[in-house]
C-alpha positions as semicolon CSV with decimal commas, in nm:
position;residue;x (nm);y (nm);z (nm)
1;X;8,058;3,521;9,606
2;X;8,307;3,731;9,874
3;X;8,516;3,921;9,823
4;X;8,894;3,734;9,943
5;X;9,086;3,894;10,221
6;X;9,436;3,773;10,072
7;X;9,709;3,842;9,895
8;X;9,796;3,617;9,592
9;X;10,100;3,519;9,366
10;X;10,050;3,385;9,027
11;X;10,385;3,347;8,842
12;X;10,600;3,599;9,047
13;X;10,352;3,858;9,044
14;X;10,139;3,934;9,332
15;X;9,764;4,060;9,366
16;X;9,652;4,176;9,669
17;X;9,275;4,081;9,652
18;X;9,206;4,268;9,993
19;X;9,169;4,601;9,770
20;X;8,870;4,415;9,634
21;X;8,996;4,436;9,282
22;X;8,898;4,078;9,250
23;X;8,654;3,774;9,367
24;X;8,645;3,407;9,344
25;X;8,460;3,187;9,200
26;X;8,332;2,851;9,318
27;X;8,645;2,658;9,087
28;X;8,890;2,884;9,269
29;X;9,000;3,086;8,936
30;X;9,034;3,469;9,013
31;X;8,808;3,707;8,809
32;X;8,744;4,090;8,775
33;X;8,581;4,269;8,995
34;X;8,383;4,446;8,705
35;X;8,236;4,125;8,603
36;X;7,963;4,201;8,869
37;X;7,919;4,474;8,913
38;X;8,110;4,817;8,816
39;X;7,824;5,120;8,914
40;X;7,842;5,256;8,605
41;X;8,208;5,291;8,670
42;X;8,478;5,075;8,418
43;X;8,803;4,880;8,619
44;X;9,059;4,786;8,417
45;X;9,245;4,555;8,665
46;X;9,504;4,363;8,579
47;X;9,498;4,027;8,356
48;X;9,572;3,723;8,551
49;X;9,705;3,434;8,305
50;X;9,537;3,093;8,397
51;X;9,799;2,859;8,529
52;X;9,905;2,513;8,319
53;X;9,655;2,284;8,389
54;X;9,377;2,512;8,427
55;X;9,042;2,442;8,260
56;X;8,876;2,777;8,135
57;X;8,530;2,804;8,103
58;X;8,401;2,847;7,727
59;X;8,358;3,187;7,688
60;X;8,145;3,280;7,419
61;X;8,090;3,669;7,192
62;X;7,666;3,745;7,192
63;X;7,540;4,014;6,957
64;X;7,198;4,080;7,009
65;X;6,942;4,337;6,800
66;X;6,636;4,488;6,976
67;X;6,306;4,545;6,866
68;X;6,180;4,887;6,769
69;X;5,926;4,837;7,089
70;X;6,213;4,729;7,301
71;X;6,433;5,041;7,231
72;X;6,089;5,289;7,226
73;X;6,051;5,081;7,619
74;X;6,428;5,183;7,749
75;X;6,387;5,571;7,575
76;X;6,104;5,586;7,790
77;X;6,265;5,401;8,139
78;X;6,650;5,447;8,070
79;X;6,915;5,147;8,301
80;X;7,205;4,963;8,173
81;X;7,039;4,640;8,050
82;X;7,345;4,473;8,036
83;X;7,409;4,466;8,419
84;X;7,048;4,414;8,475
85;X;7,008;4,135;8,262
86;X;7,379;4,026;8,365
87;X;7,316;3,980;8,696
88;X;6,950;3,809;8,600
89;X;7,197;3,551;8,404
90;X;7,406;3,506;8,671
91;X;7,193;3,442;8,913
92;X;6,992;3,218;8,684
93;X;7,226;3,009;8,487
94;X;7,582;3,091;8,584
95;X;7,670;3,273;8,327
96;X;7,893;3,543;8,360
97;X;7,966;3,873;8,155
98;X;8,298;3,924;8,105
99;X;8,275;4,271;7,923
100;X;8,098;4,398;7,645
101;X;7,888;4,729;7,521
102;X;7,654;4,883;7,321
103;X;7,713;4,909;6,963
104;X;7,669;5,078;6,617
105;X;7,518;4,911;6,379
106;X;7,397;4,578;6,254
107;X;7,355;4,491;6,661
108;X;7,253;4,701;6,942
109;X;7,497;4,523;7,175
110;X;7,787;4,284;7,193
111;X;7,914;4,097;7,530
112;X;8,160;3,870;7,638
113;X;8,020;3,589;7,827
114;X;8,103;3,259;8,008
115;X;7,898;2,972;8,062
116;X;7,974;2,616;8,166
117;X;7,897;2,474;7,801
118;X;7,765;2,516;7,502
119;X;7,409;2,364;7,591
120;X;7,364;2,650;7,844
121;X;7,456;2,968;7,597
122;X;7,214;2,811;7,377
123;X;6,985;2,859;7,641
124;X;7,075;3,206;7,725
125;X;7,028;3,291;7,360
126;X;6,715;3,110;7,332
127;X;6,565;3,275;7,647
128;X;6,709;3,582;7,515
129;X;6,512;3,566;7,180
130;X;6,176;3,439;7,364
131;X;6,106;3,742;7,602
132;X;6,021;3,937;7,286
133;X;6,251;4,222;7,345
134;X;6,526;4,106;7,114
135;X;6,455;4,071;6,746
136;X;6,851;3,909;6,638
137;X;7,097;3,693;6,866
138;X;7,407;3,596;6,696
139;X;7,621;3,344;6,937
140;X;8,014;3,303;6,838
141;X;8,169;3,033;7,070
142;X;8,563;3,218;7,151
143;X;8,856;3,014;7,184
144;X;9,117;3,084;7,415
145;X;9,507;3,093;7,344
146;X;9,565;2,738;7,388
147;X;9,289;2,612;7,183
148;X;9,329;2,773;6,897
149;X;9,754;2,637;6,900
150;X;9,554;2,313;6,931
151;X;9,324;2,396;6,633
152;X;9,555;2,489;6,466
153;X;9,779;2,155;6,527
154;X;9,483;1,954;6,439
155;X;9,452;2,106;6,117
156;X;9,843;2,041;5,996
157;X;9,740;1,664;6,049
158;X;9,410;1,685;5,813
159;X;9,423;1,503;5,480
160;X;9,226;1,766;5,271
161;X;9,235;1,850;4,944
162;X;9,033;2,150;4,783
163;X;8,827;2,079;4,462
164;X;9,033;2,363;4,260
C-alpha cells in the first residue's frame, strides 16, 4: 500500500491525499492513515462516507482477555500489542484495525476490525485464542448504516408473534 499523490472529491468535499492523511486499498476505497500505523501518535482525519453502490467490508468489534502469564510477559517487555499484532494480521490475513484500545474491565482490549468475511474473523479469533496468550475472545459482527435500515425493514415484514 502507497501512499496517493492526489487530490480527491467525494460529494463536494475534497481530500487532498498528498498530505498523506490517507492510503488506498486494493478495492480503491480510501482509509485512515492511522489504520497502519500512527507511532504512538492518534489522527483523527476526517470521515469519508462510502459512495451509493459501495460494498463495505464487514467490520467486526473483538474483545479479547489475557492471561495472567501474558500480562506478567508485557510488564516485563512493554510495546503496543495492538499495532504489533495489527500489522501481523494484516500482513497475514487482510485484516485491518480500524481503531480500538485497551480497556477496564471484563476485557483487556477492544478493536475495531475489518476482514473480508466472517470465515476469516473466525480465524483471527481462533488463532488469537490458540497462541496461548489470550484466555477470552468475544467477536461481535458490526453493521453499518445501511444494513441495519435493511434489518430493520426486514423485520417490519416478519410474521411473529411472542408466546405472552
Amino acid at each position: 500500500m502507497t501512499a496517493m499523490r492526489a487530490n480527491v472529491e467525494l460529494r463536494g468535499e475534497r481530500y487532498d491525499l498528498a498530505a498523506g492523511e490517507f492510503k488506498v486499498r486494493s478495492n480503491e476505497r480510501l482509509i485512515p492513515r492511522h489504520v497502519l500505523a500512527t507511532q504512538g501518535k492518534r489522527l483523527e482525519p476526517p470521515v469519508l462516507p462510502l459512495l451509493d453502490g459501495d460494498d463495505p467490508m464487514p467490520q467486526y468489534l473483538l474483545q479479547l482477555s489475557y492471561t495472567t502469564d501474558s500480562i506478567k510477559a508485557q510488564m516485563k517487555n512493554p510495546e503496543d500489542r495492538i499495532t504489533v499484532v495489527g500489522d501481523q494480521l494484516r500482513q497475514s490475513l487482510g485484516v485491518t484495525f480500524l481503531g480500538g484500545g485497551y480497556t477496564f474491565g471484563e476485557h483487556d482490549l477492544a478493536v475495531i476490525m475489518e476482514a473480508a468475511d466472517d470465515a476469516t474473523m473466525a480465524g483471527v479469533a481462533i488463532a488469537l485464542l490458540a497462541g496461548g496468550a489470550v484466555k477470552a475472545c468475544k467477536t461481535t459482527p458490526l453493521l453499518n448504516g445501511s444494513q441495519w435500515i435493511t434489518a430493520l425493514q426486514t423485520a417490519s415484514r416478519a410474521t411473529y408473534k411472542p408466546a405472552l
